[in-house]
C-alpha positions as CSV (number, residue, x, y, z in Angstrom):
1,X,-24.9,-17.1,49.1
2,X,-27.6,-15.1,48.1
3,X,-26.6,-12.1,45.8
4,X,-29.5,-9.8,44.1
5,X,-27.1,-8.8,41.6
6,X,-28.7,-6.9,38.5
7,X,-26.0,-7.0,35.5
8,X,-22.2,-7.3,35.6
9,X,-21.8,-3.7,37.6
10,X,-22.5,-5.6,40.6
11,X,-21.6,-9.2,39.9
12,X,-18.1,-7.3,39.1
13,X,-18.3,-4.4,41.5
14,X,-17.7,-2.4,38.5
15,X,-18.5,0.4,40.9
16,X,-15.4,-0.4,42.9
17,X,-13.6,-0.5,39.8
18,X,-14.6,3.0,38.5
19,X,-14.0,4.7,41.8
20,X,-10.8,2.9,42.6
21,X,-9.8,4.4,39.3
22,X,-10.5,7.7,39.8
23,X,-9.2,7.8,42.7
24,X,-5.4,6.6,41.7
25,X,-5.7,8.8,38.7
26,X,-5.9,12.1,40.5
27,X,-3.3,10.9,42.7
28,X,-1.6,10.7,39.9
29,X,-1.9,14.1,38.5
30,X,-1.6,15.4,42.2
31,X,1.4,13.9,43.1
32,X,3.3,13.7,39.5
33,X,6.6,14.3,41.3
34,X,6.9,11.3,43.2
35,X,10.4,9.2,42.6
36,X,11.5,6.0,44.6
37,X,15.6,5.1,44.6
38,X,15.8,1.1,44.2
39,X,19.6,0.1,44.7
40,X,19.9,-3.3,45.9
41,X,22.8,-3.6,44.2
42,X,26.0,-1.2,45.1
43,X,28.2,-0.1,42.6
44,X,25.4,0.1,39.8
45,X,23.1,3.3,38.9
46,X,19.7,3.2,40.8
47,X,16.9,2.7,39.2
48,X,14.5,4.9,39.7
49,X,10.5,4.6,39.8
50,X,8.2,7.3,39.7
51,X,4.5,8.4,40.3
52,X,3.5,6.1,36.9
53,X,5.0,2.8,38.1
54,X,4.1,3.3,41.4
55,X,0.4,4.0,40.6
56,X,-0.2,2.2,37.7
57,X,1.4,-1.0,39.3
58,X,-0.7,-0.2,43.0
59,X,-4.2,-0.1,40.6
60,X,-3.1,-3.0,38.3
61,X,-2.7,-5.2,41.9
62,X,-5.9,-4.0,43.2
63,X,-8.5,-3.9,40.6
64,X,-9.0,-7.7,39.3
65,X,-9.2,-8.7,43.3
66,X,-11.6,-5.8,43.9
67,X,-13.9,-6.3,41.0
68,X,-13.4,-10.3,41.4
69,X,-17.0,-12.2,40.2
70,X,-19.8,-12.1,43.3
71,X,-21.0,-15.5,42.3
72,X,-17.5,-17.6,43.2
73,X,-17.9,-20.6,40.8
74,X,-21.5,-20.5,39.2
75,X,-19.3,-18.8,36.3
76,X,-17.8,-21.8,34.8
77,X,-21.5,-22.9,34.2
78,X,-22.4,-19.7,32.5
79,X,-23.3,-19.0,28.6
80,X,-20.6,-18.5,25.9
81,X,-21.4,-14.9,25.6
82,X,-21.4,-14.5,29.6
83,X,-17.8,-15.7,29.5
84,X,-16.9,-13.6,26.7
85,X,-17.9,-10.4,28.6
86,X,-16.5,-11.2,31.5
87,X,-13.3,-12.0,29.9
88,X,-13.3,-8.7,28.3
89,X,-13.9,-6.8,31.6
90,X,-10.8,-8.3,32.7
91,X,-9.0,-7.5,29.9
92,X,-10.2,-3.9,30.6
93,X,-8.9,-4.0,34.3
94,X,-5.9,-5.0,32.4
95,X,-4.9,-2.5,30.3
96,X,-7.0,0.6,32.9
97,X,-3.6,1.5,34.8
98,X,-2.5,3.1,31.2
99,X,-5.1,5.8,32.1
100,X,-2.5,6.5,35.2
101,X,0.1,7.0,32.8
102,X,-1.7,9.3,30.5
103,X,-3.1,11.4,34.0
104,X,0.6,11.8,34.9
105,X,1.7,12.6,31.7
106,X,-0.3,15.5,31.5
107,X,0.2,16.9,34.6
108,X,4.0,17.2,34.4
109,X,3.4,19.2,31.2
110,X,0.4,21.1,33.0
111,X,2.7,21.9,36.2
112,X,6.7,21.6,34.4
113,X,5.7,23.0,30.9
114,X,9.8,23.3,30.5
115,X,10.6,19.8,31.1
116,X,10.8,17.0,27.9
117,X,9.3,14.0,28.4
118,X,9.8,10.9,25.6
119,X,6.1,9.7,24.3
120,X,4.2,8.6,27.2
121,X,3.4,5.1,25.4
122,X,7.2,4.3,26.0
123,X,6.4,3.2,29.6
124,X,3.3,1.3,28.4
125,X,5.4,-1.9,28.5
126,X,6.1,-2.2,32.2
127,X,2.3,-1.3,33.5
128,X,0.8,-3.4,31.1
129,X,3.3,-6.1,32.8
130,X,1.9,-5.0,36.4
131,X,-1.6,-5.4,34.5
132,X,-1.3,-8.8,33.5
133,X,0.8,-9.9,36.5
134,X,-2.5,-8.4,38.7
135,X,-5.0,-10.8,36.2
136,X,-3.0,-14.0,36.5
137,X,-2.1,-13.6,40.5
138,X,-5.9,-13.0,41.2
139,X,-6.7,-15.8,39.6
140,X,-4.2,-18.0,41.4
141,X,-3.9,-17.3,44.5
142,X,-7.0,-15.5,45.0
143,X,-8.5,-11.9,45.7
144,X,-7.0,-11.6,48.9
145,X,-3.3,-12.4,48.5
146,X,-3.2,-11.6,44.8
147,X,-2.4,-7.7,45.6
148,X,0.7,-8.6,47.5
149,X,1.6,-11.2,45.3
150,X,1.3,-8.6,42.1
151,X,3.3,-6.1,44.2
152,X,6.0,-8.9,45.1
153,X,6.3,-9.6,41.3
154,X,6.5,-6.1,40.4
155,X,9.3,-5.2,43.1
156,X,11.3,-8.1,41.6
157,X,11.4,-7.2,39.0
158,X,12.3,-3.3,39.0
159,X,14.9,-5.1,41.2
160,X,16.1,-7.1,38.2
161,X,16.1,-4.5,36.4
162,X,18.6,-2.6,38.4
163,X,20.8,-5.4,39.6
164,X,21.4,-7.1,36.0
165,X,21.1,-3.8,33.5
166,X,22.3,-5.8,30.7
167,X,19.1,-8.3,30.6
168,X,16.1,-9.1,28.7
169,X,14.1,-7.2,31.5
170,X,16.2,-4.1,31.0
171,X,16.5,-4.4,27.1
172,X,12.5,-5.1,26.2
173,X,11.1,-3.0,29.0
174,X,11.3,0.5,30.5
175,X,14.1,1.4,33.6
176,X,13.7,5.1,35.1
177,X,15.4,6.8,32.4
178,X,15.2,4.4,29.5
179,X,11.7,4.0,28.3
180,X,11.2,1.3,25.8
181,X,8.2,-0.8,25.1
182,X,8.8,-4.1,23.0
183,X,4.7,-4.4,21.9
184,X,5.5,-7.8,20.3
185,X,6.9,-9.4,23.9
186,X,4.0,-7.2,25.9
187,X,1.2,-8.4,23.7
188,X,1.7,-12.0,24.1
189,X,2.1,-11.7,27.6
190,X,-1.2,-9.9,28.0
191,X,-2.7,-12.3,25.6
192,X,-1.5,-15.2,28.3
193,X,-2.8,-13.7,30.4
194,X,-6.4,-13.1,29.2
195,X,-6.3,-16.2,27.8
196,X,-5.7,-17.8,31.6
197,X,-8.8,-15.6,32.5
198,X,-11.0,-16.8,29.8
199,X,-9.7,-20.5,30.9
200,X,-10.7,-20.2,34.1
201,X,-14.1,-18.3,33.6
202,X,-12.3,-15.2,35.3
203,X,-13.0,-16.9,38.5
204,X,-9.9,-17.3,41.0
205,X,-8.5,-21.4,40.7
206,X,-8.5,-22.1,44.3
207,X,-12.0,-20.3,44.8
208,X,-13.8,-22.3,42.3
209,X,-12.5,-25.4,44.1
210,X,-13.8,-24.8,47.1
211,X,-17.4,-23.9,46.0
212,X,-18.0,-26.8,43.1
């Protein structure tokens, strides 16, 4: 492989990364109204999920497989510092689908001024889930399935949600018109999850086989 990379915002495609961004955030302030009934099972209330969890959990799928390392396995042979930084960008990609959150947020009040919202930081919980769902599948599976994977996860477990209302998924973490964040139970799993990424020098498993 032959890669002229010069610093992490092309070993990282941190370029894809930004614009990918900005791109699902004015989505998210353009189309705040978007709601999605899930009702898998009959006889219960649907749960509903809106332009945040849509969004938030689309960007948390895509950006650690976009923004993936250029240079496959020659990671695991890099510097302390080197791993360091690139475990903290992937603890950025992590948490970046709260910006969706915050975009949406404002533009309800900017377009439904009238309308009460609970604090925005209430939903935190569930796209910091997608987040660290996106980091670990990426690293699994790989670049190219981790998206669907990370969707997959996410899907099953809004479906969860609705189907068994009365479980730890519904009591720790937000439904469509519950929001509740238990930070104790969402920071250690995003701290598994980073810590997987520093483990595995943020370089997908089955990649780094195949190229040592």
């Amino acid at each position: 492989m032959r890669y002229h990379a010069r610093g992490l915002w092309h070993v990282r495609r941190l370029w894809a990364g930004v614009v990918l961004t900005a791109v699902v955030i004015i989505s998210a302030w353009l189309f705040y109204d978007i709601s999605v009934r899930v009702q898998p099972a009959i006889g219960r209330l649907a749960r509903g999920v809106g332009t945040p969890e849509l969004l938030g959990a689309s960007l948390a799928a895509l950006l650690p497989a976009v923004c993936v390392p250029a240079f496959d396995a020659r990671e695991k042979a890099a510097t302390l510092t080197a791993r360091i930084t690139h475990t903290f960008i992937s603890a950025t990609f992590l948490i970046a689908p709260l910006l969706v959150i915050h975009a949406w947020y404002q533009s309800v009040r900017f377009h439904v001024p009238s309308q009460t919202l609970p604090p925005a930081w209430d939903l935190a919980g569930n796209v910091l889930l997608a987040g660290s769902i996106g980091v670990v599948s990426t690293l699994i599976v790989g670049p190219r399935v981790g998206p669907l994977v990370t969707l997959l996860a996410y899907s099953g477990f809004v479906v969860a949600q609705q189907a068994w209302p009365e479980s730890v998924l519904t009591k720790h973490f937000s439904t469509g018109k519950d929001w509740t964040t238990n930070w104790w139970l969402t920071a250690g799993i995003c701290v598994c999850a980073i810590a997987l990424d520093y483990l595995l020098c943020s370089v997908p498993w089955r990649r780094a086989r195949h190229d040592e």
